[in-house]
VOPAGU-2260 file (C-alpha; in pm, 1 decimal, decimal comma):
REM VOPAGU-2260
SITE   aa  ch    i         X         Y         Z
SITE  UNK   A    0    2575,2    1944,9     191,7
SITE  UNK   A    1    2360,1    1825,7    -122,5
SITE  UNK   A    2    2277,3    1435,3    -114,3
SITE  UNK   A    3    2246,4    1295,0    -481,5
SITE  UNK   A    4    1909,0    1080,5    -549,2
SITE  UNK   A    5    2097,8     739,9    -556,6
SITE  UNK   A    6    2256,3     839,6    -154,7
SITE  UNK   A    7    1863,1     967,1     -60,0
SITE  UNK   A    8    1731,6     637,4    -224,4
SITE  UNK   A    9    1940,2     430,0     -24,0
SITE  UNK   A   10    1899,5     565,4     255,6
SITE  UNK   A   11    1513,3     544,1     268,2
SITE  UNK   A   12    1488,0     171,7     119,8
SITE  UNK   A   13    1762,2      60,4     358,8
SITE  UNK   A   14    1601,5      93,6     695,0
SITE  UNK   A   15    1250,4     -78,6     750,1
SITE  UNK   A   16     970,9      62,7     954,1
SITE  UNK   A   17     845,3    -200,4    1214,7
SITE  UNK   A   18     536,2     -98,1    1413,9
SITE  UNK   A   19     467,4    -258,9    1701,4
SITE  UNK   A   20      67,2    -319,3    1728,7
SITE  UNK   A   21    -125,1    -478,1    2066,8
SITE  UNK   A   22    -248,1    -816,0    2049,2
SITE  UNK   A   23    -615,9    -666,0    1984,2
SITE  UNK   A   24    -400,7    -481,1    1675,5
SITE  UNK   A   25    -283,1    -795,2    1527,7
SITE  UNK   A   26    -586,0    -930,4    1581,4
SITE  UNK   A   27    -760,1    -677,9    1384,4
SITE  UNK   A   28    -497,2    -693,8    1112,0
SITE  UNK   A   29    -487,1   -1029,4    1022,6
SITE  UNK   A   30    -896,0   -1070,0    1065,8
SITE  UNK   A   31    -885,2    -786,1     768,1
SITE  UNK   A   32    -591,6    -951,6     567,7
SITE  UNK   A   33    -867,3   -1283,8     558,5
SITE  UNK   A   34   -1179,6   -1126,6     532,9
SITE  UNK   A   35   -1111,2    -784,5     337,3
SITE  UNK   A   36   -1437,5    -547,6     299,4
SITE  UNK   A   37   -1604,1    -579,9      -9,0
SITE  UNK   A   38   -1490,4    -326,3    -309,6
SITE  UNK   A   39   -1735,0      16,9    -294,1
SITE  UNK   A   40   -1893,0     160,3    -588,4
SITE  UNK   A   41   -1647,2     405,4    -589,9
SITE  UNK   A   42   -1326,1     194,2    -602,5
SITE  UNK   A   43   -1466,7       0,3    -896,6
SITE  UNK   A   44   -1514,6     310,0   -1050,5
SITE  UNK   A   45   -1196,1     486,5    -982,2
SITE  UNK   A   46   -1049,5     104,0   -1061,3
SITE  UNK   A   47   -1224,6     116,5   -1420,2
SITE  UNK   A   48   -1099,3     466,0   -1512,8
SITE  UNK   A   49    -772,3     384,9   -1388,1
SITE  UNK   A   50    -775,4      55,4   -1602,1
SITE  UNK   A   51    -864,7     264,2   -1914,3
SITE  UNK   A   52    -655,6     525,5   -1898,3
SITE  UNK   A   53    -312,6     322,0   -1900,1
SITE  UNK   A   54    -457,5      44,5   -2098,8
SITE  UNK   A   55    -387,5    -246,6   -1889,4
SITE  UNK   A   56    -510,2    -553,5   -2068,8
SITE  UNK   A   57    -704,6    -769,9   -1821,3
């Protein structure tokens, strides 16, 4: 049996992933979500090139 893309699209945008996480978990989540890390050296870097090489106007 062969599934065209449009069936195979449906059927992985139709069912959403929940993931239960402790309290400590959500804790941990939502503490990031606030207070992300600051950007490395490398992100900014990888962020730059990206930038350039599909010429998104900032």
């Amino acid at each position: 049996m062969t599934l065209s893309l449009q069936e195979v699209l449906n059927s992985m945008t139709k069912k959403p992933e929940i993931i239960p996480l402790s309290l400590e978990d959500r804790k941990a989540f939502v503490k990031v979500l606030l207070n992300p890390p600051k950007s490395s050296a490398r992100l900014l870097k990888a962020t730059k090139r990206f930038l350039n090489e599909v010429k998104v106007k900032k």
